[in-house]
MOPAC internal coordinates of N, CA, C and O (Angstrom, degrees):
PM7 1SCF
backbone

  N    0.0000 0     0.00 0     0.00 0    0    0    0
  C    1.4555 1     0.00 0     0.00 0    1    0    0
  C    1.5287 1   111.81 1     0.00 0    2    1    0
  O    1.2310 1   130.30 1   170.66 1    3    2    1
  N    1.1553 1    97.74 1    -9.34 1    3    2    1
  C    1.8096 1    97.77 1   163.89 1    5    3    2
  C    1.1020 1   147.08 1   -80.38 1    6    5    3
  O    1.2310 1   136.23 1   163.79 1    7    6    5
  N    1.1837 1    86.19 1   -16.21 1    7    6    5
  C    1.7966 1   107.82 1   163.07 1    9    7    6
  C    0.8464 1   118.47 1   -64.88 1   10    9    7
  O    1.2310 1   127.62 1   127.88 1   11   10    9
  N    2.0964 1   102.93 1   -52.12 1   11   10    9
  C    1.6568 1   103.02 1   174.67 1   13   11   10
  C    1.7993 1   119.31 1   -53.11 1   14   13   11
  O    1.2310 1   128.94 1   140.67 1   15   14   13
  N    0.8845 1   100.37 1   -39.33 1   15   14   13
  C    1.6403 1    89.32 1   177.92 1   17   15   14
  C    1.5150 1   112.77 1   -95.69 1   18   17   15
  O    1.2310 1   125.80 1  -149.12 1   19   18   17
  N    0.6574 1   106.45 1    30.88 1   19   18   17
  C    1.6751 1   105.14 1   159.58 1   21   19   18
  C    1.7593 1   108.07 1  -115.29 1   22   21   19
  O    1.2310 1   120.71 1   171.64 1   23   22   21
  N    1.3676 1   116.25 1    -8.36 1   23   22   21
  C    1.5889 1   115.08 1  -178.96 1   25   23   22
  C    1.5494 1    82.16 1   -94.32 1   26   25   23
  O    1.2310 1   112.13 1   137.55 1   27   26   25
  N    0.9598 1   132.45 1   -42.45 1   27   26   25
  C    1.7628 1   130.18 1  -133.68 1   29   27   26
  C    2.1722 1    82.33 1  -100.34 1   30   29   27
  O    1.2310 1   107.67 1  -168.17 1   31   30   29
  N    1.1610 1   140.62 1    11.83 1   31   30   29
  C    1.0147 1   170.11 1  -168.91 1   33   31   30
  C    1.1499 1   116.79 1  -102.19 1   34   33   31
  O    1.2310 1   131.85 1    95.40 1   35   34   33
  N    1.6920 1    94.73 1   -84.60 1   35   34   33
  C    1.5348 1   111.30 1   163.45 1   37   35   34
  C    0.9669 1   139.32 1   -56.41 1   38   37   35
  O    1.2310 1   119.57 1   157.85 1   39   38   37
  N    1.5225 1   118.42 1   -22.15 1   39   38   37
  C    1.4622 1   136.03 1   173.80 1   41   39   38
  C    1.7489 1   104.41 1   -75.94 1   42   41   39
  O    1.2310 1   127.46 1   127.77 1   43   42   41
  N    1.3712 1   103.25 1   -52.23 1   43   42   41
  C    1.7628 1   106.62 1   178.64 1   45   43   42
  C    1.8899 1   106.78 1   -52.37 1   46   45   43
  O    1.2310 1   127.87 1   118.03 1   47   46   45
  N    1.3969 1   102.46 1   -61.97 1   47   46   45
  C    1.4977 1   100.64 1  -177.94 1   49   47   46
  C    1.5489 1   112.54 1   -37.16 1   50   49   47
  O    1.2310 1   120.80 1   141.28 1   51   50   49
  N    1.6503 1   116.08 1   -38.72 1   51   50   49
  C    1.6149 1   121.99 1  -152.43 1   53   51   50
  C    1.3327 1    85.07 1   -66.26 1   54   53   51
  O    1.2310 1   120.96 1   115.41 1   55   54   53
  N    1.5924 1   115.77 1   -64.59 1   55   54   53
  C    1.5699 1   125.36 1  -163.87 1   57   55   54
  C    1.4730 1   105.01 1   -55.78 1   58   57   55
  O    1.2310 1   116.01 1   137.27 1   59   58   57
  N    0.9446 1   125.19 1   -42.73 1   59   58   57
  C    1.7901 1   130.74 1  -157.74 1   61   59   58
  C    1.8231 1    95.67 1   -75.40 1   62   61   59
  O    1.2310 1   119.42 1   154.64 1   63   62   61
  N    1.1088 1   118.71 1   -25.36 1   63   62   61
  C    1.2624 1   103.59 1  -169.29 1   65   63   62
  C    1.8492 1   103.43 1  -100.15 1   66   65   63
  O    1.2310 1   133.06 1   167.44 1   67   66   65
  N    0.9788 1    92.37 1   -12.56 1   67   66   65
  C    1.8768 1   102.59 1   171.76 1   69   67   66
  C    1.3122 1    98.63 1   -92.07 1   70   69   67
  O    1.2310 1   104.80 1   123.05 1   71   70   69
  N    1.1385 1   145.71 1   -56.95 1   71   70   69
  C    1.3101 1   139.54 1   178.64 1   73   71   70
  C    1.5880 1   103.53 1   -39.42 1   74   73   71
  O    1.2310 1   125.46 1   118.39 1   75   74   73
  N    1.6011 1   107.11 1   -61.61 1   75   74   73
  C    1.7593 1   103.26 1  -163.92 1   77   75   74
  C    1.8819 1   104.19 1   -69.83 1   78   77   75
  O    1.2310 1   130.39 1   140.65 1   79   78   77
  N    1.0656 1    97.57 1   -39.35 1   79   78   77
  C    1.8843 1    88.69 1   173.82 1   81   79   78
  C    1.5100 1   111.07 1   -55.74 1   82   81   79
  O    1.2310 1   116.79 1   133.78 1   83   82   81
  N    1.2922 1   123.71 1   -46.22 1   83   82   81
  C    1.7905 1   104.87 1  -176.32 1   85   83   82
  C    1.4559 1   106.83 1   -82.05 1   86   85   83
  O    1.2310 1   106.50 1   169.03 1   87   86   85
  N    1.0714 1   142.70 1   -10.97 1   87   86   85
  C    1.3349 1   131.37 1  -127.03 1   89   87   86
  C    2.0385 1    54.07 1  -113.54 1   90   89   87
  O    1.2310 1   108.35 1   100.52 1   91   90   89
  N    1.2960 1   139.39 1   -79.48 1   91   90   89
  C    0.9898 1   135.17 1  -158.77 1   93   91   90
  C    1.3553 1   118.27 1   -44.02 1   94   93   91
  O    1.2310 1   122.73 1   137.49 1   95   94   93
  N    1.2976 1   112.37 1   -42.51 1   95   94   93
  C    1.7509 1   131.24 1   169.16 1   97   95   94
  C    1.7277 1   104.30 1   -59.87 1   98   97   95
  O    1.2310 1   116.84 1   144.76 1   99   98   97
  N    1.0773 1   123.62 1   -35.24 1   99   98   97
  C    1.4422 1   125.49 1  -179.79 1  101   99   98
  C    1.6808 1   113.45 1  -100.51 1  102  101   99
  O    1.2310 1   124.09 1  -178.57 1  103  102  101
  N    1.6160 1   109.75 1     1.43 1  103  102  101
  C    1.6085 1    99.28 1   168.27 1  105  103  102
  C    1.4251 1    98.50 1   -91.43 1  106  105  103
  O    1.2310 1   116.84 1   141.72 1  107  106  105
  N    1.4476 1   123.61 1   -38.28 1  107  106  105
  C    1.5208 1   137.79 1  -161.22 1  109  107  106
  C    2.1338 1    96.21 1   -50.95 1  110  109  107
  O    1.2310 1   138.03 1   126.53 1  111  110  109
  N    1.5579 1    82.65 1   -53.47 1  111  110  109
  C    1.9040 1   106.46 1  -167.07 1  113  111  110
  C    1.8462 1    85.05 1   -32.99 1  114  113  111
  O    1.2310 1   134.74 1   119.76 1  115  114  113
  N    1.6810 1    89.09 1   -60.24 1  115  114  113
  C    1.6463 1    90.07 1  -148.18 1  117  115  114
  C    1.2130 1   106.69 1   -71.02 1  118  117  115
  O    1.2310 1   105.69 1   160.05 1  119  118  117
  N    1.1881 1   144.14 1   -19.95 1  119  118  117
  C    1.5785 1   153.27 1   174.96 1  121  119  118
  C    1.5116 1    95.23 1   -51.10 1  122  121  119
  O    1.2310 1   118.18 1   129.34 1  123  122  121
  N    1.3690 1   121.08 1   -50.66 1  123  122  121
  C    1.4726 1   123.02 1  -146.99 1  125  123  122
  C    1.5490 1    83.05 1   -89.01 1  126  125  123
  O    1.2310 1   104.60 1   147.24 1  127  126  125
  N    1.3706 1   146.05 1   -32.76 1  127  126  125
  C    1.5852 1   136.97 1   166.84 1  129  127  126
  C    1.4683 1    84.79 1   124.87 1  130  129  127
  O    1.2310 1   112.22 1  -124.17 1  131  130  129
  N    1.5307 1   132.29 1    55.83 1  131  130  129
  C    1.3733 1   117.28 1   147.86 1  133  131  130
  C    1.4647 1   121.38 1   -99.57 1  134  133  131
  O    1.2310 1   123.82 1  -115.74 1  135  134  133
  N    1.2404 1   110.28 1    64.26 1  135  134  133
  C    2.0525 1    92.37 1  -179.12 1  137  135  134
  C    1.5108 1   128.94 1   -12.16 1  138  137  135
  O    1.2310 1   115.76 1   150.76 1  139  138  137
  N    1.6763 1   125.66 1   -29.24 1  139  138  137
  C    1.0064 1   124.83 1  -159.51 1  141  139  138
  C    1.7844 1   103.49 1   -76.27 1  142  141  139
  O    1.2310 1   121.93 1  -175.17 1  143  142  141
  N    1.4221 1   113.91 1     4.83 1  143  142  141
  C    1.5020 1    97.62 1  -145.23 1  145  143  142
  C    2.3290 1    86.68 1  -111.94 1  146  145  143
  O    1.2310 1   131.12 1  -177.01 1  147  146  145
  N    1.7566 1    96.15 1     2.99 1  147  146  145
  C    1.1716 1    91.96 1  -174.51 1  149  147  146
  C    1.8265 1   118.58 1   -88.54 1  150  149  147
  O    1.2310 1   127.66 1   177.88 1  151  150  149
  N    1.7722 1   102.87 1    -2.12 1  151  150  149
  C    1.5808 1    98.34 1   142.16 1  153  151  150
  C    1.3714 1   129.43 1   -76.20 1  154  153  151
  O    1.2310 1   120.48 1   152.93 1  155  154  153
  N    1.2703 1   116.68 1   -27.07 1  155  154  153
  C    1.4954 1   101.27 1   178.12 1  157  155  154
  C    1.5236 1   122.37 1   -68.58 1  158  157  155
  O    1.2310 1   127.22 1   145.92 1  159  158  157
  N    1.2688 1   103.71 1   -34.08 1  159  158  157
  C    1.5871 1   121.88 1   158.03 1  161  159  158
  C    1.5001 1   109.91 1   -34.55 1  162  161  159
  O    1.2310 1   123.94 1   110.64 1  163  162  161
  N    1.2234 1   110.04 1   -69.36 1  163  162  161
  C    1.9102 1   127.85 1  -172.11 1  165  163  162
  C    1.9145 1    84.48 1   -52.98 1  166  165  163
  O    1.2310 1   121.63 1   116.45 1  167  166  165
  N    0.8736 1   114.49 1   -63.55 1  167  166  165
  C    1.2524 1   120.87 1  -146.43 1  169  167  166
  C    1.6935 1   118.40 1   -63.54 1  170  169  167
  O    1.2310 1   137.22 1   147.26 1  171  170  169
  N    1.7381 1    84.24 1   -32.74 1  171  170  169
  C    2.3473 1    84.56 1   175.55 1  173  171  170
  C    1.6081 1    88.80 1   -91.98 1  174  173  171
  O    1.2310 1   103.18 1   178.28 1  175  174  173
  N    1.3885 1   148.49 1    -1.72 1  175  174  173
  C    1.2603 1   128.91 1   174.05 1  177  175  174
  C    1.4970 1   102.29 1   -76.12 1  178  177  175
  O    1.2310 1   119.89 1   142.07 1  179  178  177
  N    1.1906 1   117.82 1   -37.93 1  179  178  177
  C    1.7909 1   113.14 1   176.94 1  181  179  178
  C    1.1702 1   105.60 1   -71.02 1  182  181  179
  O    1.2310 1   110.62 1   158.17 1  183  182  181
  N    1.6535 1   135.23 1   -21.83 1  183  182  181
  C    1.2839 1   115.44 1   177.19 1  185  183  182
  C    1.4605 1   102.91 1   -86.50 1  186  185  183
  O    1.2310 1   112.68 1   172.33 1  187  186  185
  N    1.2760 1   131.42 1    -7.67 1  187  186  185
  C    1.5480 1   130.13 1  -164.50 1  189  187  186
  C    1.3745 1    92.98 1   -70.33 1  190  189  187
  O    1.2310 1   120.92 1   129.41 1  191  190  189
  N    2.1203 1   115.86 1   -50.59 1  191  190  189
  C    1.0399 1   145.92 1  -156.55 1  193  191  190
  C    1.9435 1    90.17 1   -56.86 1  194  193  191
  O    1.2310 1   123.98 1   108.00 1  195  194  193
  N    1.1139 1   109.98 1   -72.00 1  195  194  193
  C    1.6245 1   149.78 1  -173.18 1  197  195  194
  C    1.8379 1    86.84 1   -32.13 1  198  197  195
  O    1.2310 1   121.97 1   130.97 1  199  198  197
  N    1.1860 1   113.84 1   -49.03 1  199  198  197
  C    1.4498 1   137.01 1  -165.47 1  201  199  198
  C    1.6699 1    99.14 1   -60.19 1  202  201  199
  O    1.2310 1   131.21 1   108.34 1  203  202  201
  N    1.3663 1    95.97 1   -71.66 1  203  202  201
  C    1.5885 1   110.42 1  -172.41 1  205  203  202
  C    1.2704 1   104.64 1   -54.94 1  206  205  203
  O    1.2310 1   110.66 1   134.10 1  207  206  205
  N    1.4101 1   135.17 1   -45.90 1  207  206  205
  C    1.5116 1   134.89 1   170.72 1  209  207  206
  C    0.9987 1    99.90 1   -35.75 1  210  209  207
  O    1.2310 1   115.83 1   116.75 1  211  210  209
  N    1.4445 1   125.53 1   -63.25 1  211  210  209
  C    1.6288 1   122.64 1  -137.07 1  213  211  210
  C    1.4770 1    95.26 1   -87.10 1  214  213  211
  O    1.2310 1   120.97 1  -177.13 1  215  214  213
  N    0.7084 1   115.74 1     2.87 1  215  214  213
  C    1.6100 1   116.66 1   160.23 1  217  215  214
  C    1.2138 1   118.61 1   -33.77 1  218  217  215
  O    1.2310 1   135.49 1    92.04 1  219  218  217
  N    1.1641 1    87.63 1   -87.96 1  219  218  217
  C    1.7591 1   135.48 1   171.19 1  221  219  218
  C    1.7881 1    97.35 1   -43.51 1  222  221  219
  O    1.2310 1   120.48 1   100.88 1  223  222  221
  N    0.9360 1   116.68 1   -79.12 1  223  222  221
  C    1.1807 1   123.77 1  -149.42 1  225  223  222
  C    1.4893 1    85.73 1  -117.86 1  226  225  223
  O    1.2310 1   114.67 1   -55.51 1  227  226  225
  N    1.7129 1   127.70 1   124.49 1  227  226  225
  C    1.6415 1   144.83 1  -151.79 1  229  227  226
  C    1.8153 1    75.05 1  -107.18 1  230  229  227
  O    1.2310 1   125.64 1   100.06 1  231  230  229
  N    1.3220 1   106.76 1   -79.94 1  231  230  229
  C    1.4794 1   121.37 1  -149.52 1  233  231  230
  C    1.8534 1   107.73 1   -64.68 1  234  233  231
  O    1.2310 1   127.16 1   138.67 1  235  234  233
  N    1.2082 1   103.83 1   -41.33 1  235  234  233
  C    1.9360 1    85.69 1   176.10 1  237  235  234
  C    1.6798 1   104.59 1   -86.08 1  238  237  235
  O    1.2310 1   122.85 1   173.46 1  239  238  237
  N    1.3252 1   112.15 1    -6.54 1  239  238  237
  C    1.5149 1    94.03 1  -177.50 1  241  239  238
  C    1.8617 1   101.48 1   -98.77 1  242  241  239
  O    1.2310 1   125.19 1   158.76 1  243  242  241
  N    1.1932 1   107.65 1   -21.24 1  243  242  241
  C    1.6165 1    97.74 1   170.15 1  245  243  242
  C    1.5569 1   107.73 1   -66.20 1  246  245  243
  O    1.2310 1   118.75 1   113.45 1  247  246  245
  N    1.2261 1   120.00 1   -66.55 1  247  246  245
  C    1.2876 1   126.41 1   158.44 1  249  247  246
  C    1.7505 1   122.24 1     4.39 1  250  249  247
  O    1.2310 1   137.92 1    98.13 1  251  250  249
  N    1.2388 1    82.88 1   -81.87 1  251  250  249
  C    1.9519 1    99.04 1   172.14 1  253  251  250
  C    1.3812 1   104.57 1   -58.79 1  254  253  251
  O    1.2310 1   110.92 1   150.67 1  255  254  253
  N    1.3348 1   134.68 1   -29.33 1  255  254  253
  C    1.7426 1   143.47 1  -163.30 1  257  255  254
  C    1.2530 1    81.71 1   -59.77 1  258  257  255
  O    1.2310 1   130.11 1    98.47 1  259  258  257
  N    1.3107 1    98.10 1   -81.53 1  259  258  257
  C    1.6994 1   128.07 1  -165.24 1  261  259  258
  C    1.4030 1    97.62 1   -14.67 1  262  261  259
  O    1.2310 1   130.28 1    93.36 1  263  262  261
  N    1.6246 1    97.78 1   -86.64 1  263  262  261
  C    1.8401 1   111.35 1  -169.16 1  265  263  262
  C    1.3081 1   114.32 1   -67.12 1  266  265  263
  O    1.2310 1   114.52 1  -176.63 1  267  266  265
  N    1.7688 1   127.98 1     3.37 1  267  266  265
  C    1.5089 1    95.49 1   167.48 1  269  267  266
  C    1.5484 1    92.95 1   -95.10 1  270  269  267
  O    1.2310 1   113.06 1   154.47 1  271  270  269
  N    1.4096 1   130.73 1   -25.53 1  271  270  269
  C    1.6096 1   105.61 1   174.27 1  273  271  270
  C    1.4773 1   138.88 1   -54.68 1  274  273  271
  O    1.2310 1   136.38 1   147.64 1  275  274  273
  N    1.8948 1    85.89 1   -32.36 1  275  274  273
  C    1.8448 1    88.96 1   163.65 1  277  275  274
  C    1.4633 1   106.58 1   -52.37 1  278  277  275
  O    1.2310 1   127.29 1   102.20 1  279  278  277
  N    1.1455 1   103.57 1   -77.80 1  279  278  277
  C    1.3836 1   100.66 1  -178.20 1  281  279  278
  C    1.2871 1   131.33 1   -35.52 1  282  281  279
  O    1.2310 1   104.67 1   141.18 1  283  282  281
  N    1.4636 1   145.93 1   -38.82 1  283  282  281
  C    1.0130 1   132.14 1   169.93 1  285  283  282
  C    2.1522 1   107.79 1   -67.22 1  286  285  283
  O    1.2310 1   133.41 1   153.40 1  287  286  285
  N    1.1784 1    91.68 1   -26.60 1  287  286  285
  C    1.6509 1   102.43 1  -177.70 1  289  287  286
  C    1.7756 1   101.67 1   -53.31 1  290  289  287
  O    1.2310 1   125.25 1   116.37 1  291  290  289
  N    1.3881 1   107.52 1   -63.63 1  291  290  289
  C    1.5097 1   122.17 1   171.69 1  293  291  290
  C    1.5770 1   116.85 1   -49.11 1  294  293  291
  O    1.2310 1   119.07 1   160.41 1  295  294  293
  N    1.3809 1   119.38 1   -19.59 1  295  294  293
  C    1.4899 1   119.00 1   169.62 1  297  295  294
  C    1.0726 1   108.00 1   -64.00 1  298  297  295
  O    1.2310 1   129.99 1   121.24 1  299  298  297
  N    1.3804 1    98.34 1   -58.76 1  299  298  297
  C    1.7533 1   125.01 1  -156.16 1  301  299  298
  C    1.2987 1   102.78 1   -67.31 1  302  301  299
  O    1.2310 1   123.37 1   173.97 1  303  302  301
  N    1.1045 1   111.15 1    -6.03 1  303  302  301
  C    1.8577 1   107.33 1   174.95 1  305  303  302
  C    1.6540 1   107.56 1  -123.01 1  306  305  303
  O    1.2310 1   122.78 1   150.30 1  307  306  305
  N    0.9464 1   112.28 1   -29.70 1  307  306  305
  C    1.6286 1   102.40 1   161.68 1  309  307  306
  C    1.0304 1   123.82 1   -60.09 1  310  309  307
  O    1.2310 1   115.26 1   136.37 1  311  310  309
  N    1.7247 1   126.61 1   -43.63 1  311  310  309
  C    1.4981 1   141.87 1  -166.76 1  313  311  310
  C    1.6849 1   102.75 1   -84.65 1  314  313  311
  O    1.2310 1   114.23 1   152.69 1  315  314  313
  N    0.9430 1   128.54 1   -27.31 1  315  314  313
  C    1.6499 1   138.17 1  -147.82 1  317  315  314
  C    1.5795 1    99.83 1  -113.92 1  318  317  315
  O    1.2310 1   122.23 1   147.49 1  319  318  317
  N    1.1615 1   113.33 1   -32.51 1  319  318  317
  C    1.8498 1   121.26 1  -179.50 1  321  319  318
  C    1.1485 1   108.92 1    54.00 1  322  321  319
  O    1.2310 1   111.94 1   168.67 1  323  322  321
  N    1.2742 1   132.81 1   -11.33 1  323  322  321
  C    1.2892 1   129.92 1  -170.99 1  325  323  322
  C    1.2970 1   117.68 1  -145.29 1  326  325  323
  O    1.2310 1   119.38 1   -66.33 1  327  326  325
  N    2.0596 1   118.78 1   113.67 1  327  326  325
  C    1.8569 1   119.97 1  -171.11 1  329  327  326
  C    1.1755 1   123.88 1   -40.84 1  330  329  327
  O    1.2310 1   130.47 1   144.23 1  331  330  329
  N    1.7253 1    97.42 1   -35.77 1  331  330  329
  C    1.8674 1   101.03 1  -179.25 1  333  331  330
  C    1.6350 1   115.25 1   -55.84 1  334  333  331
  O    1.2310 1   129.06 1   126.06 1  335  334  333
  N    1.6743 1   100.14 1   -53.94 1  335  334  333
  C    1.5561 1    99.60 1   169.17 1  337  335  334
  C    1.2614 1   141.99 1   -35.81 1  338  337  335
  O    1.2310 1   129.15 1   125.73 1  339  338  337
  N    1.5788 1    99.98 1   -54.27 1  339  338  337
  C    1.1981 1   113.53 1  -167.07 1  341  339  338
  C    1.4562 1   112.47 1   -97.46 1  342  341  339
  O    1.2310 1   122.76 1  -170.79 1  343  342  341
  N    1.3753 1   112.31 1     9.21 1  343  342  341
  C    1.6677 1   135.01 1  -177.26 1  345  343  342
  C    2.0593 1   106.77 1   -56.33 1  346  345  343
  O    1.2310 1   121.31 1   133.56 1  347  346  345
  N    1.4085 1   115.09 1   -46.44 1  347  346  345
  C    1.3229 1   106.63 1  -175.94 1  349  347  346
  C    2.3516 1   105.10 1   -79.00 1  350  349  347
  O    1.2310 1   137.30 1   131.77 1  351  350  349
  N    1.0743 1    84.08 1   -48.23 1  351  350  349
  C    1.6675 1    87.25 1   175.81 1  353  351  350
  C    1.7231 1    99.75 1   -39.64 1  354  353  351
  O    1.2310 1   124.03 1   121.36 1  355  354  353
  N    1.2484 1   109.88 1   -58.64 1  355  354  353
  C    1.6036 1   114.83 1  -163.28 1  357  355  354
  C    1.6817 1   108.35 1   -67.78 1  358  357  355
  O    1.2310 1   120.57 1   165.76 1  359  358  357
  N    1.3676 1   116.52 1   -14.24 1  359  358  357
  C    1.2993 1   127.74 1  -174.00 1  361  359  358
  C    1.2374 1   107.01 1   -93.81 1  362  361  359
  O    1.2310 1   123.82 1   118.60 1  363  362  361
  N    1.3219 1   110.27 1   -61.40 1  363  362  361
  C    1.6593 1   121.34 1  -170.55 1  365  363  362
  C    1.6102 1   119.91 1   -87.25 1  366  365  363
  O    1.2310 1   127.28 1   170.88 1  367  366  365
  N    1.4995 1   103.60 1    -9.12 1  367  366  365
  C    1.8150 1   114.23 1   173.69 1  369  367  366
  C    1.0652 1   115.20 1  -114.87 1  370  369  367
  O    1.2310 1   109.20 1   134.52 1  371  370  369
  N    1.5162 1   137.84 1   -45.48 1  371  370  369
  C    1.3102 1   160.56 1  -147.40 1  373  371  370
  C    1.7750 1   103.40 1   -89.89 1  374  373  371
  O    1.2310 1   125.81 1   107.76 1  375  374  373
  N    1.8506 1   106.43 1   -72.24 1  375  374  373
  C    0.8454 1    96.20 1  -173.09 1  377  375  374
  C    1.8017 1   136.90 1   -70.19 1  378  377  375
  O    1.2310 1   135.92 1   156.63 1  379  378  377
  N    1.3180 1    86.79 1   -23.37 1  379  378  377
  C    1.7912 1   107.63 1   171.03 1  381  379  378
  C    1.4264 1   113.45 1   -52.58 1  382  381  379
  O    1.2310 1   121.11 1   124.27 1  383  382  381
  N    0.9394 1   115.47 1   -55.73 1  383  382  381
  C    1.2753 1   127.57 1   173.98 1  385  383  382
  C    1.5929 1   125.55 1   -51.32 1  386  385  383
  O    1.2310 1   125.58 1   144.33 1  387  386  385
  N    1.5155 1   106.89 1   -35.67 1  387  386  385
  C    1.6975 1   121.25 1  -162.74 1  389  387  386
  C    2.0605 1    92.72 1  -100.62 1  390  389  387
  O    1.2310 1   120.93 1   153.96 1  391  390  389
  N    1.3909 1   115.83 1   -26.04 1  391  390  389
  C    1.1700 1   125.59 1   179.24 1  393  391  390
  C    1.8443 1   100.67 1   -70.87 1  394  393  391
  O    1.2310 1   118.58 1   139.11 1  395  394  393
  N    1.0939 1   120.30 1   -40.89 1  395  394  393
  C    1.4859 1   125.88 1  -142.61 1  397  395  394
  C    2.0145 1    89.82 1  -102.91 1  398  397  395
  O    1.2310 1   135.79 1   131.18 1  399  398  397
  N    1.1904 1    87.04 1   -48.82 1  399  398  397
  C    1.2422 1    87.79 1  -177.21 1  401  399  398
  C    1.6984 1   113.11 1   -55.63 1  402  401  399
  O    1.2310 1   116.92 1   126.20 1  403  402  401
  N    1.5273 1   123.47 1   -53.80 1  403  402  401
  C    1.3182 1   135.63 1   173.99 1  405  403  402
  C    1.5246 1    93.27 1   -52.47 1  406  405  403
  O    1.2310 1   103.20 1   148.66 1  407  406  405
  N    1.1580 1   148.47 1   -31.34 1  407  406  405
  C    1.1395 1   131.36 1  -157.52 1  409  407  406
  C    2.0027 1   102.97 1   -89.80 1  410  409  407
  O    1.2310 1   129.58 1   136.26 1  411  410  409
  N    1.1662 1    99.13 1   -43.74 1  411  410  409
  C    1.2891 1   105.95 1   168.73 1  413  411  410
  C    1.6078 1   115.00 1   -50.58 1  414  413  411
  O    1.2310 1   113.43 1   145.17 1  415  414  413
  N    1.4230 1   130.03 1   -34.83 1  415  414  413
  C    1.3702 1   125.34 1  -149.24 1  417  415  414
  C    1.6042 1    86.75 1  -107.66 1  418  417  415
  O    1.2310 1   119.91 1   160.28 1  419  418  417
  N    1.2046 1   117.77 1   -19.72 1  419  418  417
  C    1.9193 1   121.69 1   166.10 1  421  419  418
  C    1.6021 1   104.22 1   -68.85 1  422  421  419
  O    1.2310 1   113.26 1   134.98 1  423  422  421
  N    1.5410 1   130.34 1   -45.02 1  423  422  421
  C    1.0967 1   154.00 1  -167.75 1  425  423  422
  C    1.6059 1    88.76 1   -46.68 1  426  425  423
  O    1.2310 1   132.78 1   101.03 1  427  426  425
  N    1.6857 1    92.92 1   -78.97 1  427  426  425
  C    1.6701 1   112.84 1  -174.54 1  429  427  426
  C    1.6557 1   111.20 1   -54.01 1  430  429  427
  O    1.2310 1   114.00 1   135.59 1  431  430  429
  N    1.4499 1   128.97 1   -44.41 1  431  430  429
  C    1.6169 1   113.92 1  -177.57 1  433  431  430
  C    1.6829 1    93.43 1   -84.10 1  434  433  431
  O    1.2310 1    86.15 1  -140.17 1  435  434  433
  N    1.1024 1   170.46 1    39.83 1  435  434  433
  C    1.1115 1   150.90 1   101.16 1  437  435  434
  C    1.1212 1   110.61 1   -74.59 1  438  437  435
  O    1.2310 1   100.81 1   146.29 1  439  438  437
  N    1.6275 1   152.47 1   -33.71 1  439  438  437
  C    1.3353 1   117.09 1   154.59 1  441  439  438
  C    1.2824 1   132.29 1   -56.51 1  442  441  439
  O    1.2310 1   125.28 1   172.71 1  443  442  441
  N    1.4878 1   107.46 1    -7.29 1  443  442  441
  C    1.6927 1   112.05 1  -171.77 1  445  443  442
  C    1.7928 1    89.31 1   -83.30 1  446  445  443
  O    1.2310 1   120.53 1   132.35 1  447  446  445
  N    1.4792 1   116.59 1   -47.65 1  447  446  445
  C    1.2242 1   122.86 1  -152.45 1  449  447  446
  C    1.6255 1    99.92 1   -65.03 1  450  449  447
  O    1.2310 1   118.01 1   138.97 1  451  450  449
  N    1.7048 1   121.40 1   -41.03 1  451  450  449
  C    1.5632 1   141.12 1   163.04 1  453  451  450
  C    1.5461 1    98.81 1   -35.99 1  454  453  451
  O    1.2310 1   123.98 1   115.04 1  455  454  453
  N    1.3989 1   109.98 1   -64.96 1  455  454  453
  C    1.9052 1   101.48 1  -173.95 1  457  455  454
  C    1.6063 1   121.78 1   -50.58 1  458  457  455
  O    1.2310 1   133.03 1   130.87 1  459  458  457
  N    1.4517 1    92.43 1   -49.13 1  459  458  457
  C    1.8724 1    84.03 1  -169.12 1  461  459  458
  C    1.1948 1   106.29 1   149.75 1  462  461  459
  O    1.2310 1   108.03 1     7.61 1  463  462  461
  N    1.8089 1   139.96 1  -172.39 1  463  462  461
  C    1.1392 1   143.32 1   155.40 1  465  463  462
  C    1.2642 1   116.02 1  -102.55 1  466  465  463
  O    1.2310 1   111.98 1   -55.48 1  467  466  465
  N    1.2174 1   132.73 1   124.52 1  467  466  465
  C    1.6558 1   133.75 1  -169.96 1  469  467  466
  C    1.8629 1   100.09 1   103.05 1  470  469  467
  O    1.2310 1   115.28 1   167.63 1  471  470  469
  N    1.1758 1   126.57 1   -12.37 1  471  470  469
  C    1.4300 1   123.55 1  -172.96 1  473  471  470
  C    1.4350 1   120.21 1   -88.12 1  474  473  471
  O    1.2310 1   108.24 1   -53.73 1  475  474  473
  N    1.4766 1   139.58 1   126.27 1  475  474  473
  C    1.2153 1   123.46 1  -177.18 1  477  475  474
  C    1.4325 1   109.04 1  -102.77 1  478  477  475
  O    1.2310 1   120.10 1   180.00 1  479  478  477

């Protein structure tokens, strides 16, 4: 069971340190008078939120990790048209997320694998 919490760990550290870099990059934005920077704000508080779930729950909150980074990944390349552009978003949003999240859903099948076969 130590394993399990050392993924479910590693996954918090991944998110927590992407959370505090934008959330800081997006207080600065708004200090300086950019409104635009008060979605990114909205947006790492739902992953903070997203975070605290997956606590609790490894496998639906890795799960959700996973697919909201695709998804923001899939913005960032529809909206941006171009890899170079959209190269730090996909680095600094995308991958954190798809790292942390997988780590959570490893978290959850080694505690399943710790219980047994027939155990819920």
């Amino acid at each position: 069971m130590k394993s399990v919490l050392r993924f479910k760990i590693a996954a918090m550290i991944v998110l927590g340190v992407m959370i505090a870099y934008w959330l800081i990059q997006a207080t600065i934005a708004l200090l300086s008078g950019q409104a635009a920077a008060l979605s990114m704000v909205l947006h790492m508080l739902a992953i903070g939120l997203l975070a605290v779930l997956s606590w609790k729950w490894p496998l639906p909150g890795g799960i959700l990790t996973v697919l909201w980074g695709a998804a923001v990944a899939m913005y960032y390349l529809l909206v941006l048209f171009s890899l170079a552009q959209a190269a730090a978003p996909l680095l600094f949003i995308s991958a954190p997320m798809g790292i942390s999240g997988l780590l959570l859903i490893e978290a959850d099948w080694l505690a399943r694998k710790a219980r047994g076969p027939g155990e819920s």
